[in-house]
C-alpha beads as a LAMMPS data file, in Angstrom:
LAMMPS data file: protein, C-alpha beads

83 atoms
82 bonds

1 atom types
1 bond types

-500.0 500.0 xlo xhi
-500.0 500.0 ylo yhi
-500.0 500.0 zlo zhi

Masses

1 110.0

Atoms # bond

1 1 1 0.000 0.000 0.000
2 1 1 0.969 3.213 -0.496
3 1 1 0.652 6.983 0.879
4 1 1 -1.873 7.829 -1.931
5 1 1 -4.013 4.933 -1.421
6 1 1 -4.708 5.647 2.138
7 1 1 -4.551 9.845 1.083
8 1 1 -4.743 10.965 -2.303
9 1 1 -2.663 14.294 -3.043
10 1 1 -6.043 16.167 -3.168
11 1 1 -7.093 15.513 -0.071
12 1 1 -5.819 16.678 3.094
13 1 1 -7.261 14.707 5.632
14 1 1 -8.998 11.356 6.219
15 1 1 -11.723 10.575 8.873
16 1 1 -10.083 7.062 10.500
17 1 1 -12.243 5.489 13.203
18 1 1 -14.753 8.717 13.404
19 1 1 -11.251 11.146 14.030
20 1 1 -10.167 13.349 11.886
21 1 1 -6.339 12.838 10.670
22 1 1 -4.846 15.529 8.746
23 1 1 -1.740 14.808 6.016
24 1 1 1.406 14.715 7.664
25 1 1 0.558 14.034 11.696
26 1 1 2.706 10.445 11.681
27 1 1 5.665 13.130 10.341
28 1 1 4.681 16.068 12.898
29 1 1 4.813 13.693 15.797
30 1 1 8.560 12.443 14.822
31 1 1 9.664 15.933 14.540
32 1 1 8.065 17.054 17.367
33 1 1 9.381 13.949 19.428
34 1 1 12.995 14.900 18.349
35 1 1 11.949 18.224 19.884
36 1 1 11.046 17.011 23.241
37 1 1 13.948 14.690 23.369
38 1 1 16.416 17.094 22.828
39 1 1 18.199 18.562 25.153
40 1 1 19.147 21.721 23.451
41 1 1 15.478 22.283 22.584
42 1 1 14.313 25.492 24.698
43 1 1 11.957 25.551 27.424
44 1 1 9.226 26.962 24.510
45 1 1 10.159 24.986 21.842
46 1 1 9.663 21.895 24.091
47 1 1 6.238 23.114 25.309
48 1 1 5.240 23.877 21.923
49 1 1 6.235 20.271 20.682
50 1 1 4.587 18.681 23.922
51 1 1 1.369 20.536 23.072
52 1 1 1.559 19.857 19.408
53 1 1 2.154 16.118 20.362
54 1 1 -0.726 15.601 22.848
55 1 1 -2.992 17.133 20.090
56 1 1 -2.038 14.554 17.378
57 1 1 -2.607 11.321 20.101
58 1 1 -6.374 10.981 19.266
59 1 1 -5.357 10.801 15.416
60 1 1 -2.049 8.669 16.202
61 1 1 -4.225 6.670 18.196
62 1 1 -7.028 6.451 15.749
63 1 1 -4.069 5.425 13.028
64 1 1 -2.966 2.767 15.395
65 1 1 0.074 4.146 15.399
66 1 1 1.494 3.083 18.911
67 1 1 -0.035 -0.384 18.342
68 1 1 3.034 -0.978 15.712
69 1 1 5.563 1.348 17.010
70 1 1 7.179 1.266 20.096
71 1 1 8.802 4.604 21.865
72 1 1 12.073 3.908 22.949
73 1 1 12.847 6.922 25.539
74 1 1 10.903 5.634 28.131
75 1 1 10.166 9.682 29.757
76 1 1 8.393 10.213 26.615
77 1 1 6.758 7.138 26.430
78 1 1 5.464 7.821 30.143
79 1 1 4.447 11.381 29.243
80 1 1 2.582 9.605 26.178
81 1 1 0.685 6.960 28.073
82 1 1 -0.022 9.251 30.705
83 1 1 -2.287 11.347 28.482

Bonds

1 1 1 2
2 1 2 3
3 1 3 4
4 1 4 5
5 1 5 6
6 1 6 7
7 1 7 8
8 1 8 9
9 1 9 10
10 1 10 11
11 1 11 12
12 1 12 13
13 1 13 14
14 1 14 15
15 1 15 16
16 1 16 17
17 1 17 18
18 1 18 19
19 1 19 20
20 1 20 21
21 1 21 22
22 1 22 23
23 1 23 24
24 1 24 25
25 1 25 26
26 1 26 27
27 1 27 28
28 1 28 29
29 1 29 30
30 1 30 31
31 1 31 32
32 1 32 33
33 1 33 34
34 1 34 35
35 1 35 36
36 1 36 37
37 1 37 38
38 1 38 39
39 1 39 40
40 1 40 41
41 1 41 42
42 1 42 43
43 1 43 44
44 1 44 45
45 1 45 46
46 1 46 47
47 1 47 48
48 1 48 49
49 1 49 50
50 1 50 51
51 1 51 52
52 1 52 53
53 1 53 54
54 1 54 55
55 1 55 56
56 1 56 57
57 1 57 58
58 1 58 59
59 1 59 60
60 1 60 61
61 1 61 62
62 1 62 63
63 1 63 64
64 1 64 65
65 1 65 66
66 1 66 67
67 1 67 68
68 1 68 69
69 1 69 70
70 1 70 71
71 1 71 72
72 1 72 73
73 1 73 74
74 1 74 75
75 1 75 76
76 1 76 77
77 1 77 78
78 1 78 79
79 1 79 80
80 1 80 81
81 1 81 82
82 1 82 83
């Protein structure tokens, strides 16, 4: 399968068990999960990313996202679960 099957390039979002997932949230939550990781990453920039990722869990979780992949840093993965 690929990205156009599940999302053709007209359309910008798909409606995936009654949530609405927009184009690109799988690649906003791995940018934004670099973000929080990082330890460089200012105080804003990390609340931005946090906020940005707790927004996208409905549509991650809709996408069964976390049902394939696995976090690895287990702070983030406890922030995740936690929400």
């Amino acid at each position: 399968m690929q990205a156009s099957d599940i999302l053709p390039d007209h359309a910008d979002h798909a409606e995936v068990n009654g949530v609405t997932v927009r184009k690109g949230t799988a690649g906003a939550f791995l940018v934004n999960a670099r973000i929080w990781l990082d330890t460089n990453a200012g105080s804003e920039a990390r609340a931005t990313a946090q906020r940005d990722i707790a927004d996208a869990l409905p549509a991650l979780h809709a996408l069964g996202f976390f049902d394939v992949l696995e976090i690895r840093d287990p702070a983030l993965k406890a922030w995740i679960d936690a929400q």
